[in-house]
ROVEXLO-873874 format. One record per residue (C-alpha): x, y, z. Coordinates in steps of 0.5 Angstrom, whole numbers, padded with zeros to 4 digits, always signed. Example, Ala and Ser with C-alpha at 12.3 -4.5 7.8 and 13.67 -1.06 7.14 Angstrom:
# residues 2
+0025-0009+0016/+0027-0002+0014/
END
This chain:
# residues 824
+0000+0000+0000/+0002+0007-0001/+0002+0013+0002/+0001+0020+0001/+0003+0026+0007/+0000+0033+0006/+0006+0037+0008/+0003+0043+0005/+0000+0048+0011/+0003+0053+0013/+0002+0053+0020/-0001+0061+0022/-0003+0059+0028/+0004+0057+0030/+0008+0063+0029/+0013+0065+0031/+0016+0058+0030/+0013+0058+0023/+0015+0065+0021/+0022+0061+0017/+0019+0054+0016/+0013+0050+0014/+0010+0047+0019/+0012+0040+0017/+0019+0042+0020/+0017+0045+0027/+0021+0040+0031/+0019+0036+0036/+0025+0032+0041/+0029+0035+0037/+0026+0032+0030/+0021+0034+0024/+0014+0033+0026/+0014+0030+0019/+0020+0025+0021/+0015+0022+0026/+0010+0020+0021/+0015+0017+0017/+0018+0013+0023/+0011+0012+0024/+0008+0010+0016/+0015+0005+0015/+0014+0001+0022/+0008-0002+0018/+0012-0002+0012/+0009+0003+0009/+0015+0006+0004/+0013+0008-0002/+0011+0015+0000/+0009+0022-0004/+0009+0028+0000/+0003+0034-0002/+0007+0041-0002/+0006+0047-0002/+0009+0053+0003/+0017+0053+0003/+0017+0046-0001/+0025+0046-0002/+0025+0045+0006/+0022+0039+0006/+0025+0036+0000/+0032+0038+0003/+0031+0034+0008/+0028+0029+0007/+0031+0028-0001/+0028+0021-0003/+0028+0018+0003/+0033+0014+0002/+0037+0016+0009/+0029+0015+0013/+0029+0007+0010/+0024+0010+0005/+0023+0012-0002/+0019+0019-0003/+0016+0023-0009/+0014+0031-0008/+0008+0034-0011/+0008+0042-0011/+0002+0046-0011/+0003+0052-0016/-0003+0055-0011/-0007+0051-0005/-0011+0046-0007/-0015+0044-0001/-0013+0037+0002/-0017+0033-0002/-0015+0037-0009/-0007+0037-0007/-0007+0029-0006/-0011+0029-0014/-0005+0033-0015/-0001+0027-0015/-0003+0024-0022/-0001+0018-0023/+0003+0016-0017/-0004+0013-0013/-0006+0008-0016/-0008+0003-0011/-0011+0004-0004/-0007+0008+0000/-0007+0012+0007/-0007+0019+0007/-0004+0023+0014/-0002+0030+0016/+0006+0032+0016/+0004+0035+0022/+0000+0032+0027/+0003+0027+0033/+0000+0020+0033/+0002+0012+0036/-0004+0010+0033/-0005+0002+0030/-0005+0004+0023/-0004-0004+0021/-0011-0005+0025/-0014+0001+0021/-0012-0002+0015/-0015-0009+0016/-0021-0005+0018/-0022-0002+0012/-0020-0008+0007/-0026-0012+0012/-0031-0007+0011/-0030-0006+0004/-0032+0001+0002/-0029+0007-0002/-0027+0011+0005/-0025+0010+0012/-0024+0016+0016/-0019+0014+0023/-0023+0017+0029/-0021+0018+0035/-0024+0022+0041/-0022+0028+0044/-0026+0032+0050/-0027+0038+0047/-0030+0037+0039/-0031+0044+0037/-0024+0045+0034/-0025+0039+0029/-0030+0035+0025/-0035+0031+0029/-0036+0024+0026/-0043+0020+0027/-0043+0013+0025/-0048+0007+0026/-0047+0001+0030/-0042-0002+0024/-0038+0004+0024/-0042+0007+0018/-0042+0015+0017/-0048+0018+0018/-0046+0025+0019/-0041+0030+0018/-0041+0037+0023/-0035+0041+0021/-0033+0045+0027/-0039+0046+0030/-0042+0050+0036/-0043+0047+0044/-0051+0046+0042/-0048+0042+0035/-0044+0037+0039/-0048+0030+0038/-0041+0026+0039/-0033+0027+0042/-0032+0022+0037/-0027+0027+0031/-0024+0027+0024/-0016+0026+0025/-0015+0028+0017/-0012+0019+0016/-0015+0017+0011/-0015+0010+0008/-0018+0011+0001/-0019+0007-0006/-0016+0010-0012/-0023+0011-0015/-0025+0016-0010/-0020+0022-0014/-0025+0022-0020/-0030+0026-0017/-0023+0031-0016/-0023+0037-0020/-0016+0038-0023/-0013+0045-0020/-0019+0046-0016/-0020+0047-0009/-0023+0042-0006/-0023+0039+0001/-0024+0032+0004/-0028+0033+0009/-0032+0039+0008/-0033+0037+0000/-0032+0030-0002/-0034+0025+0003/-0041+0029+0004/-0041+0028-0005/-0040+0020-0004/-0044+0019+0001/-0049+0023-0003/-0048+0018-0009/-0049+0012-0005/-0042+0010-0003/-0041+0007+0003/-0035+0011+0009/-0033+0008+0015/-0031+0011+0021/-0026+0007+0025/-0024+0009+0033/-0017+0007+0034/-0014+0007+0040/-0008+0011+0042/-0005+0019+0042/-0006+0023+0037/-0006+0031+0037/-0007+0035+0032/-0001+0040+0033/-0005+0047+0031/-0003+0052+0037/+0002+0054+0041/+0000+0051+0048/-0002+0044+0043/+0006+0045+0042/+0008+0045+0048/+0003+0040+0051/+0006+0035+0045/+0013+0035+0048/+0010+0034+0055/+0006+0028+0053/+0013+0024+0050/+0017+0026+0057/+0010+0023+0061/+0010+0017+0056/+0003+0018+0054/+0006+0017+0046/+0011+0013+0044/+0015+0016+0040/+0022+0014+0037/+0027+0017+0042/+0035+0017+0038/+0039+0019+0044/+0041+0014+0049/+0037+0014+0056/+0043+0015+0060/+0038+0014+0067/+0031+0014+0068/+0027+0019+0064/+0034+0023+0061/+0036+0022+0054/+0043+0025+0052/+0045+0025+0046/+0052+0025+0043/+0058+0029+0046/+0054+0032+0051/+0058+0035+0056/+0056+0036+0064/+0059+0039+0068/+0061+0037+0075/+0055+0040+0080/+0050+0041+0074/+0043+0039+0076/+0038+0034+0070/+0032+0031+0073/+0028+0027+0069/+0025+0027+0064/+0029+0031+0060/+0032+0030+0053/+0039+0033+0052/+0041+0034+0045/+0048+0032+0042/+0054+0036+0042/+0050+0041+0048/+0054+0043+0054/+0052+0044+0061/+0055+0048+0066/+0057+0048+0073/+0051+0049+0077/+0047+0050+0072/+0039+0046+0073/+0036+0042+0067/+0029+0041+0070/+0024+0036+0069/+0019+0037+0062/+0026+0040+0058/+0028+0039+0051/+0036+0042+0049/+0037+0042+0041/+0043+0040+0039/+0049+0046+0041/+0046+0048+0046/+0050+0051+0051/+0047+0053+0059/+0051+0057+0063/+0053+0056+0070/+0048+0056+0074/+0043+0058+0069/+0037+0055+0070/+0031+0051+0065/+0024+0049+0066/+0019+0046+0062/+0023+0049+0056/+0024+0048+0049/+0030+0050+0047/+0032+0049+0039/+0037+0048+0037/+0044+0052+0037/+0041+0055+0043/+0045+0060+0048/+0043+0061+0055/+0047+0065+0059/+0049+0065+0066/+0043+0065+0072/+0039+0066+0066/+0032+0062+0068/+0027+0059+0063/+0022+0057+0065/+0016+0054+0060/+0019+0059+0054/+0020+0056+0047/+0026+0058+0044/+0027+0056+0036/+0034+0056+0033/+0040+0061+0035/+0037+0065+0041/+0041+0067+0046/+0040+0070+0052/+0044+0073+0057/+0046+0072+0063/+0040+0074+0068/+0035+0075+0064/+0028+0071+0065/+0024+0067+0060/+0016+0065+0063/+0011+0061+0061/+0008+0061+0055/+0013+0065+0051/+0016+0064+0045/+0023+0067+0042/+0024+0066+0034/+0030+0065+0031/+0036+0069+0031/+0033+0074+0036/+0038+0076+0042/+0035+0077+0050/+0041+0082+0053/+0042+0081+0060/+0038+0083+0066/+0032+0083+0061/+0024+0080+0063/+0020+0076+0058/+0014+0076+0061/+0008+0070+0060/+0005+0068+0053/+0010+0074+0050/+0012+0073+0042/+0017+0074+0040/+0019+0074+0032/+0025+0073+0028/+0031+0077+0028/+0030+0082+0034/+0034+0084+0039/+0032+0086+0046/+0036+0091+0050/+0039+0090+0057/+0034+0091+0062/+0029+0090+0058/+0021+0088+0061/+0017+0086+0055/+0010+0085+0057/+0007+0085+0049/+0009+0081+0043/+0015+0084+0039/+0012+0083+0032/+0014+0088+0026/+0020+0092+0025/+0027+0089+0023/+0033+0087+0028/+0035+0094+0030/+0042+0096+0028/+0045+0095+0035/+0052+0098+0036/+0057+0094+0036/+0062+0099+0039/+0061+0098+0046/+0067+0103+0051/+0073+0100+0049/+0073+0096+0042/+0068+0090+0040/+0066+0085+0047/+0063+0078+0047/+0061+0072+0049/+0066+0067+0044/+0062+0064+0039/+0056+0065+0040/+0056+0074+0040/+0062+0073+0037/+0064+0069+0032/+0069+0067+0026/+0064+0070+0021/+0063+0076+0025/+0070+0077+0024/+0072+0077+0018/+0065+0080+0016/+0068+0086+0020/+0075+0086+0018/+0072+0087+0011/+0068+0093+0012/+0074+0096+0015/+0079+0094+0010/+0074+0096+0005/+0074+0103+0008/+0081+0103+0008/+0082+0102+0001/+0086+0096-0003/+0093+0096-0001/+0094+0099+0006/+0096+0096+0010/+0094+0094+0017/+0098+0090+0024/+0094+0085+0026/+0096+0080+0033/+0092+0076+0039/+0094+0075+0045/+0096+0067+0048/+0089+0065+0049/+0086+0060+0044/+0081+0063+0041/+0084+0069+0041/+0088+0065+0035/+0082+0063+0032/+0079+0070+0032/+0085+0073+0029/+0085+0067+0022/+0079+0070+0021/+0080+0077+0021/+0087+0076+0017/+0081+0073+0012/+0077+0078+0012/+0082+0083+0011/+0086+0079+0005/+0079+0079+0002/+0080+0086+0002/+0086+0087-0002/+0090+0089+0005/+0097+0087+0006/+0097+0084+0013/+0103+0084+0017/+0102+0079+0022/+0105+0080+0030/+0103+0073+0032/+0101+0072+0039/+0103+0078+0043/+0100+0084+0048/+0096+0091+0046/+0102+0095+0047/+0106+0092+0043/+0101+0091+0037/+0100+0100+0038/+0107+0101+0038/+0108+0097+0032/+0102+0100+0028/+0106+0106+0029/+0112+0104+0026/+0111+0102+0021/+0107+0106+0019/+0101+0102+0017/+0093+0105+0016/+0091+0101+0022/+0091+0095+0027/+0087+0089+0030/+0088+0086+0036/+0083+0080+0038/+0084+0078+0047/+0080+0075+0053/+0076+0081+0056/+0078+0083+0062/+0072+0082+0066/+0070+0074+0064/+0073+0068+0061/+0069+0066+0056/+0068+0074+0052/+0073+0077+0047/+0074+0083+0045/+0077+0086+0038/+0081+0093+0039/+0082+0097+0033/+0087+0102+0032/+0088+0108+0028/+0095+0110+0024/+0097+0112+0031/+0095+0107+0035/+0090+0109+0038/+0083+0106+0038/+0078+0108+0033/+0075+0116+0033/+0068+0115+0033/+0067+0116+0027/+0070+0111+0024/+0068+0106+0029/+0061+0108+0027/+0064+0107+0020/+0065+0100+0020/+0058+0099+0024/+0056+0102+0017/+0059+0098+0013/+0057+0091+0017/+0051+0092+0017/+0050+0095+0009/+0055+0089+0008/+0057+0096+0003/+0065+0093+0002/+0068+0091-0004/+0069+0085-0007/+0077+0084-0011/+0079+0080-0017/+0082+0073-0014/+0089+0076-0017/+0088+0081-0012/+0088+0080-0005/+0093+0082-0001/+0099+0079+0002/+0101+0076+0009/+0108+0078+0012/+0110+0075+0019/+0113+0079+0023/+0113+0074+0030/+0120+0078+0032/+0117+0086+0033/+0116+0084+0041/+0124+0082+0040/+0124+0089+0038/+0119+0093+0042/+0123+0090+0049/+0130+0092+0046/+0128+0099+0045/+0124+0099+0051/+0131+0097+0054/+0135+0103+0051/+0130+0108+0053/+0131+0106+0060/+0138+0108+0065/+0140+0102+0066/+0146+0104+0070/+0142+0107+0074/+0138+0101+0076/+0144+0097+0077/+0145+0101+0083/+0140+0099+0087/+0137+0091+0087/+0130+0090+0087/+0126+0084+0091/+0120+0084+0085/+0115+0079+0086/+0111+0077+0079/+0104+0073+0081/+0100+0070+0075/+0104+0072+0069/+0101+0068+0063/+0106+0064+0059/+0107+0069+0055/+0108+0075+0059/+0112+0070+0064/+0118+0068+0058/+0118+0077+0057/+0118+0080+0063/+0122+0075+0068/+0129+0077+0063/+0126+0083+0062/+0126+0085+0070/+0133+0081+0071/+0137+0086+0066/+0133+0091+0071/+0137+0088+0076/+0130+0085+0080/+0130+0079+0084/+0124+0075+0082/+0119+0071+0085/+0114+0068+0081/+0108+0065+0084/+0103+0061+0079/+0095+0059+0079/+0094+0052+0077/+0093+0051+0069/+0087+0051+0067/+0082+0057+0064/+0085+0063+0062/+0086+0068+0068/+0081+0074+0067/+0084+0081+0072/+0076+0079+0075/+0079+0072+0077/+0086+0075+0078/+0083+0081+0084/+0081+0074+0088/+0088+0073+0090/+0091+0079+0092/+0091+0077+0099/+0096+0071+0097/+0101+0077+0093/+0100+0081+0099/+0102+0075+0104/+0108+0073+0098/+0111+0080+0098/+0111+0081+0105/+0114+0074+0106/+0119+0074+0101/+0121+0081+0104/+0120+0084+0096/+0120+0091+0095/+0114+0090+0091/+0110+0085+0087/+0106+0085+0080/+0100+0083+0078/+0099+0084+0071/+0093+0082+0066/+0094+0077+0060/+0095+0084+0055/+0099+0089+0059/+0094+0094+0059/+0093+0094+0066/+0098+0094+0072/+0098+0093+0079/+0102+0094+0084/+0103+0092+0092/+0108+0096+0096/+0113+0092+0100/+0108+0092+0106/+0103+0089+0102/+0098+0095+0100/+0095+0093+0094/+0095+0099+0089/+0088+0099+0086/+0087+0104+0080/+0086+0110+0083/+0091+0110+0087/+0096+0108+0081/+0093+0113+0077/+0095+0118+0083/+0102+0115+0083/+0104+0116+0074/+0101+0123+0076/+0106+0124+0082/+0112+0122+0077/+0110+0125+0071/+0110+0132+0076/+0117+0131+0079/+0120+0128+0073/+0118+0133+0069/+0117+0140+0071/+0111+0144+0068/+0109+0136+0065/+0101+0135+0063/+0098+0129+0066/+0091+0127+0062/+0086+0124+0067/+0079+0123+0066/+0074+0126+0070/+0073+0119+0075/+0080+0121+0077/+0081+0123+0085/+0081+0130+0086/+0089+0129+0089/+0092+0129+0083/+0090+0137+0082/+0093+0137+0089/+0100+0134+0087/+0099+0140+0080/+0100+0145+0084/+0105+0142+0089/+0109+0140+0083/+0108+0146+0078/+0105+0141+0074/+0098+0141+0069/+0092+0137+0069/+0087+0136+0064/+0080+0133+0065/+0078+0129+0059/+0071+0123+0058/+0072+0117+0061/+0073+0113+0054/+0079+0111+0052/+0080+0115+0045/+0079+0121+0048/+0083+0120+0055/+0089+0117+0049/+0088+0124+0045/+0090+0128+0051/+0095+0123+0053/+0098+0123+0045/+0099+0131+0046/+0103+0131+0053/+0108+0126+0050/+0109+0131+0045/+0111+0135+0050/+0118+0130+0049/+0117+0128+0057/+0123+0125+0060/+0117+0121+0063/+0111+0119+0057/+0103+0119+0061/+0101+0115+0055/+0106+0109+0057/+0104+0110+0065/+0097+0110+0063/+0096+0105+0057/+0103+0101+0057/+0103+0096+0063/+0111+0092+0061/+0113+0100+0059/+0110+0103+0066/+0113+0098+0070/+0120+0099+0067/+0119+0107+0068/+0117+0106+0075/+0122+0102+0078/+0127+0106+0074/+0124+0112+0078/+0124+0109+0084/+0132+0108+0083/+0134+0115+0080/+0130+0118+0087/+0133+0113+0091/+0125+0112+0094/+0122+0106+0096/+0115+0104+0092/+0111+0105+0099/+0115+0112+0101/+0112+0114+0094/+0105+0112+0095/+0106+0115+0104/+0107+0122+0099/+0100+0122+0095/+0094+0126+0100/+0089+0121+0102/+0083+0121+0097/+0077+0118+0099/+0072+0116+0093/+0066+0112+0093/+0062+0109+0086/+0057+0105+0084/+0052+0102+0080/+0044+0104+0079/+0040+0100+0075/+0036+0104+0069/+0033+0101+0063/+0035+0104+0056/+0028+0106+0055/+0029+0112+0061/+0036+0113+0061/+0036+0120+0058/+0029+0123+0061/+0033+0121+0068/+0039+0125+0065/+0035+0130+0062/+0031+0130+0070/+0038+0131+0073/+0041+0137+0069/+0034+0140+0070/+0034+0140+0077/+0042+0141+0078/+0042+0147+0074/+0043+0152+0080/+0049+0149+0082/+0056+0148+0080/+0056+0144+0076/+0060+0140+0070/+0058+0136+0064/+0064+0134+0061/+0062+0127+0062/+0056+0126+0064/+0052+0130+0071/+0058+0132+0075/+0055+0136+0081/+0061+0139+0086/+0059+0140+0094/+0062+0143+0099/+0063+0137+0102/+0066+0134+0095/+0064+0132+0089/+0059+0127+0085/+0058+0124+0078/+0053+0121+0074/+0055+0118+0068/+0050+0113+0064/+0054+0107+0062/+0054+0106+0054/+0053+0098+0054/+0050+0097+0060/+0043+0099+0063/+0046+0102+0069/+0048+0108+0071/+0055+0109+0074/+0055+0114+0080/+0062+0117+0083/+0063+0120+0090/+0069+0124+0093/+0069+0127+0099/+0073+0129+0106/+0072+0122+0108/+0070+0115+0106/+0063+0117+0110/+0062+0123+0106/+0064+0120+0099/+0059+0113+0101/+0054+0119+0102/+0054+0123+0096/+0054+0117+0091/+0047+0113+0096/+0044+0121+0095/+0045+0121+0087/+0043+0114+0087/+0036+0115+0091/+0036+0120+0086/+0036+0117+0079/+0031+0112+0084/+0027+0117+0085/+0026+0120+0077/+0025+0112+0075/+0019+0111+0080/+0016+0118+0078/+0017+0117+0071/+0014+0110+0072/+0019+0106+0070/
END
């Protein structure tokens, strides 16, 4: 027998899932809804198979091809326009010529078709429709049929009062070939509204057979969700692929979970997932294959599809997501609600029940969506954050990501420029780096290639020599598993925002140039330009000087590469070195680092080293503990570069940015010194910066600030040149008492919260540099909307530690206050 499956509807009533797919392809535990009914129609052996087709064909024949791979042989039959159901099996010609079964590509059943067969065969008529009863008919076409299973009536959809009967039409029919001719071709036409009521108005007999089993006609979201439950409940038996690895937990292939992750059953892991440490996959959750969940993220009653992404301590909670959504760390999903492919949930956002979410949307951090998002293209999102491009590896940022990126910008550039490119030791960093090298050789750029390297030294080299520009790809600072790609100008310094916005342009516009084969550019390694960077570094330094006075450094958790680098560097510095290491594992984030300051404190004061180092994967960040253990945090070292910068040159400029302690105008004016206030983003402290060094210092405030191998190497030559130890510098700066913290503020109300601020602060002493900068008798206070967060970051100086906390809790209650009025 053959057998013919309708796969041509286009399931309106289940979008967003539908919006890219036809409903045949919606998946169910991890497989087409159509591939069940396959799996279903070959355990009868019913294996010669034709498809009926209509929306988005190409999808279904893809997949399923001639069947071959499924164990059966398939043939399609595309409607040009709909056909009806009865009208689209007509349109299979010459393909049913003997009895055959006819059964939607998009419902779930266990049903016995066998039995269905040999009742069909037993009766001996033209038709048999499989019945099955349900509790509540008015969805489906009610079926009366006599003592001997012979139809009698037919009620298509009916209302309460018309509801004779539980017992309803599934749309399986077991049919004669006969019956077509009353078909007309390339008509519209139904079975159940229009040839069945004509047979049996010619005298033909129907039979209704009740079969016994599961079957859900999966017309609507929560049948969707219901239908997974079912299989979890063993309701339906379907064909699971993957293993049951304990009671009720399917796991697919190369699945990876972490020690203290949580899985209760019933669940179903699909292959190549990944669950993180701490994180819960609870009872009635279905991961896709790729699926990663973050530590102690959390999944309930999910479904999540394929390639998915669940941030750290996100929670799911009855939420359906399709293929390629993330969502970041803290946000929310609740029941019922649906996310389309390709749409990304930003941090510390809340999907609230039963909200639709449509392909391709972004929804911004901080974000309550209480209504569904439907119209509208994914918006523009800027890919510039503070500093550089930042993201999650692989999922925000990915090889393609990248090398779309270093084409629009090696576009903007002009085929044969030529630009620096480097990484840093980390493994990803590495891959992202072939891809940006790609991207730009695609370009027609010339791409001198540092290898593995630090920021820098990657700055220097853009500069001398002379290249149009630079990339360089590193771990983030703040979390192991992010990237961040650093552009850099002619100078070497980060991008004006102008071209930042540029390149945005360009990505998104995909407005680049594509060059002839003969013409992409060239790569030229230049592995030994670190060799050169730490020799100059040396030549600029007095080395007899530092010979007078030997040094006791303690270097704690120096990356490899940076550990090769500075140990000789700090001994032809005359230094002792001690080096204390973590164990080897993930890479060592500054966030990570800051955990184990106290062990550098106790390390320097148990050696009896003058001072100890602590230095981030890039050598953008330097910190420094004294010989008494004094950890010197960020403002304190910006106080430091600021105290050498004026002695060692007299009238010298330091640039600082407005965050920056009111101690250093102190020191100014101590030391006959200047200070400049600039915005706290890095280009517009680096420009300020880049003009002090043009003052020819014997001391360069770019180096101290952006530099940390440089500044350390200045450093220990001023501390011997002045004859002074680390902790008799830092005992010479005033004490300074700053305060800061966060507030959070959704984007839709970050600017009507400023605009309040300024109104209400218009009479006092205010600066607006960067943000509100609010001056008191008693200090100062500044309110700055961070760029990638919804948050705003308050600053506090004061006369003591009590003064400066007092400020930043009244600004903070403030911007509260603002938000609740604005009813936010």
């Amino acid at each position: 027998m053959k057998a013919i499956i309708m796969a041509g509807g286009q399931g309106s009533r289940l979008r967003p899932l539908t919006c890219d797919r036809p409903k045949p392809m919606v998946p169910i535990m991890n497989r087409p809804m159509m591939e069940h009914i396959v799996s279903l129609l070959k355990s009868y052996d019913l294996k010669e198979i034709g498809v009926t087709l209509q929306y988005l064909p190409e999808q279904i024949e893809n997949y399923f091809g001639d069947g071959r791979e499924f164990g059966v042989n398939m043939r399609y039959f595309i409607e040009d326009s709909p056909l009806g159901t009865a009208g689209s099996v007509k349109n299979s010609g010459s393909f049913l010529d003997e009895t055959f079964i006819v059964i939607s590509g998009d419902a779930l059943t266990d049903f016995d078709l066998q039995k269905a067969i040999e009742f069909h065969r037993a009766k001996g008529g033209v038709a048999t429709l499989v019945l099955t009863s349900v509790e509540t008919p008015l969805e489906y076409g009610v079926v009366i049929a006599n003592d001997e299973g012979r139809i009698t009536q037919f009620l298509e959809k009916p209302s309460w009062g018309e509801v004779f009967s539980d017992t309803v039409n599934t749309g399986i029919y077991i049919l004669e070939p006969e019956v077509l001719q009353y078909v007309p071709e390339g008509a519209q036409f139904d079975f159940a509204k229009d040839l069945f009521p004509l047979l049996m108005q010619k005298g033909y007999p129907l039979y209704g057979y009740v079969a016994e089993g599961y079957w859900c006609d999966i017309g609507n979201i929560e049948q969707y969700h219901g239908a997974h439950l079912d299989i979890l409940k063993d309701t339906v038996k379907v064909n699971i692929q993957e293993r049951e690895q304990s009671p009720g937990v399917y796991v697919g292939e190369n699945v990876i979970i972490e020690p203290g992750a949580q899985i209760n059953a019933p669940a179903l892991i699909g292959s190549g997932s990944r669950i993180g440490r701490g994180a819960c996959v609870d009872s009635y959750t279905v991961l896709g294959p790729n699926t990663q969940v973050e530590a102690y993220a959390s999944v309930k009653r999910g479904l999540i599809w394929r390639n998915g992404y669940i941030g750290q301590r996100a929670q799911i909670r009855g939420a359906m997501l399709c293929n390629r959504v993330q969502v970041m760390r803290h946000s929310a999903l609740y029941e019922g609600s649906v996310v389309g492919d390709d749409t990304t949930i930003e941090e510390n956002s809340i999907i609230k029940p039963n909200v639709k979410i449509w392909p391709h949307k972004l929804v911004e951090s901080g974000s309550v969506v209480s209504e569904s998002l439907i119209w509208g293209a994914k918006p523009a999102k800027s890919l510039f954050g503070f500093d550089g491009i930042s993201g999650i590896v692989n999922v925000e940022i990915t090889p393609e990501l990248v090398a779309k990126l270093s084409v629009a910008y090696g576009s903007l550039l002009g085929e044969g420029s030529q630009v620096v490119v480097s990484s840093d030791d980390w493994k990803a960093s590495r891959m992202l780096k072939e891809a940006a090298v790609s991207g730009l050789l695609s370009a027609g750029i010339r791409v001198y290639d540092l290898g593995e390297t630090v920021t820098p030294i990657t700055r220097r080299a853009v500069k001398e020599l002379d290249v149009k520009g630079g990339i360089h790809l590193q771990l983030s600072r703040e979390d192991n598993t992010n990237t961040k790609i650093k552009f850099f100008d002619s100078e070497g310094l980060n991008l004006a925002k102008g071209w930042e916005r540029k390149i945005e342009q360009a990505y998104y516009r995909e407005d680049f140039k594509r060059i002839k084969g003969l013409e992409v550019g060239e790569t030229v390694k230049l592995t030994s330009f670190t060799e050169k960077y730490l020799q100059q570094l040396l030549d600029g330094l007095d080395l007899q000087v530092l010979k007078n006075t030997q040094r006791k450094v303690v270097l704690a958790y120096p990356t490899p590469w940076l550990y090769s680098l500075l140990v000789p560097f700090l001994q032809q510095l005359n230094c002792e070195v001690f080096t204390i290491s973590l164990p080897a594992g993930e890479p060592l984030t500054m966030s990570v680092l800051q955990n184990h300051f106290n062990e550098v404190a106790e390390a320097v004061t148990g050696n009896g080293a003058d001072l100890g180092v602590v230095m981030d994967a890039n050598a953008e960040n330097l910190v420094l503990f004294d010989s008494q253990g004094r950890y010197v945090d960020e403002d304190m070292f910006m106080a430091l570069s600021s105290l050498i910068i004026f002695k060692a040159n007299a009238g010298g400029t330091m640039a600082v940015p407005i965050t920056a302690p009111g101690v250093i105008e102190q020191l100014a004016k101590e030391h006959k010194g200047r200070v400049l206030r600039t915005k706290t983003e890095p280009r517009s402290l680096m420009e300020a910066l880049s003009e002090s060094e043009a003052e020819n210092m014997k001391y360069d405030p770019f180096t101290l600030s952006f530099d940390a191998i440089a500044s350390l190497g200045r450093i220990l030559e001023f501390m011997a040149s002045e004859d002074v130890s680390l902790a008799t510098l830092l005992d010479s700066i005033p004490p300074f008492f700053l305060h800061k913290q966060d507030v959070d503020c959704s984007w839709g109300v970050k600017g009507a919260v400023m605009r309040r601020l300024i109104e209400e602060t218009q009479n006092d002493d205010v600066e607006l540099v960067d943000g509100v900068k609010v001056r008191h008798p008693q200090g100062w206070a500044l309110v700055l909307p961070d760029s990638e967060r919804p948050v705003y970051r308050v600053y506090g100086e004061g006369y003591s530690t009590e003064t400066a906390e007092e400020l930043t809790d009244m600004y903070a209650e403030k911007i509260k206050k603002i938000q609740q009025e604005l009813g936010k």
